[in-house]
C-alpha positions in Angstrom: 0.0 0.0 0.0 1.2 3.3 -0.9 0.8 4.5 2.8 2.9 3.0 5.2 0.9 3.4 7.9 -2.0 2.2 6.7 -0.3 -0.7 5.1 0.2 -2.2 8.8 -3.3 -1.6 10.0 -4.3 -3.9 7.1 -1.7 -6.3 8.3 -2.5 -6.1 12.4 -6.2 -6.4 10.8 -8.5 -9.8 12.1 -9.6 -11.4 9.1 -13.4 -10.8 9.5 -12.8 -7.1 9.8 -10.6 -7.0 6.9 -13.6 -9.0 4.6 -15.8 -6.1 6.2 -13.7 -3.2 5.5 -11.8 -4.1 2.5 -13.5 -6.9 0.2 -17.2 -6.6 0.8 -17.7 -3.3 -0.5 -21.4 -2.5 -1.5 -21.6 -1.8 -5.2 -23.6 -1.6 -8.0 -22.7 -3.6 -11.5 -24.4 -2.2 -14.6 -23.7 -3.6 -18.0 -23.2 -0.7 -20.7 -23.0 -1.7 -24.2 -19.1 -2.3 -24.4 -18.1 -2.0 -20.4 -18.9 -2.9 -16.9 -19.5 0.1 -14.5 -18.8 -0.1 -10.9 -20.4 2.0 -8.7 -19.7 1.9 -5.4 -22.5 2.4 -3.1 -21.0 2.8 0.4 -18.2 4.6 1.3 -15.8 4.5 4.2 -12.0 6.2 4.7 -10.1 2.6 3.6 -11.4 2.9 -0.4 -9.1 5.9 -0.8 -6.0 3.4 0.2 -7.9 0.8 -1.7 -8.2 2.4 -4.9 -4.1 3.9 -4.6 -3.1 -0.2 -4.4 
């Protein structure tokens, strides 16, 4: 992770919390004609670091 800091909270992280904060991001999937759009419903101050890695 760009942020070091950061990078060892996700480390010292339980493994349920990490799934909650991390991987099981609400989002939307909608199918354009040639793409796939993401839209992320909920936000929270980790997709900032997620986006950077």
């Amino acid at each position: 992770m760009p942020n070091l800091e950061r990078g060892w909270q996700v480390l010292k992280m339980e493994f349920r919390r990490f799934l909650n904060t991390l991987i099981m991001i609400p989002c939307q999937i909608v199918k354009t004609e040639r793409k796939i759009v993401y839209r992320i419903l909920g936000y929270n101050d980790w997709l900032k670091d997620f986006f950077a890695t």
